[in-house]
C-alpha positions, 0 to 999 in steps of 0.5 A, a space after each residue: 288019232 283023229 289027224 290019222 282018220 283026216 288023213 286016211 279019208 283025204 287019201 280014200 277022197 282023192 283015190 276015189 276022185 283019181 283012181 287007185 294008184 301008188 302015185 296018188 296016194 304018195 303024192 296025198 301022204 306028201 301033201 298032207 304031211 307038207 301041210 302039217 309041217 307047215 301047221 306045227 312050224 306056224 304053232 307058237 311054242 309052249 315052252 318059255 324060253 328063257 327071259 320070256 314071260 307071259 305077262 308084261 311087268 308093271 314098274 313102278 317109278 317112284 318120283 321126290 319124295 315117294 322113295 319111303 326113305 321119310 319110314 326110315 328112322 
């Protein structure tokens, strides 16, 4: 609701700056709209793709003698 009420007072802005004409506010609506794509193509996504994490995973590498085979019995 409130990117509408943005968008709606820069077309108002520029109708007042520029005069009332159908050019000015279809060039504005274009604009903006242009802006906003750009906006939400630069947004990182929220969903994860598959063999993404969030998160890096910490490993373990288990040198001679720390691979618990001496627990065994």
């Amino acid at each position: 609701m409130i990117p509408l009420l943005l968008i709606g007072a820069t077309v108002l802005g520029a109708c007042l700056v520029f005069g009332y004409s159908s050019f000015v506010v279809g060039f504005v609506l274009m604009g903006a709209g242009v802006l906003g794509l750009i906006a939400f193509m630069a947004t990182p996504g929220a969903v994860l793709r598959p063999n993404e994490r969030e998160v890096v995973e910490e490993r373990h590498y288990l040198g001679k003698g720390d691979d618990h085979r001496e627990y065994r019995r």
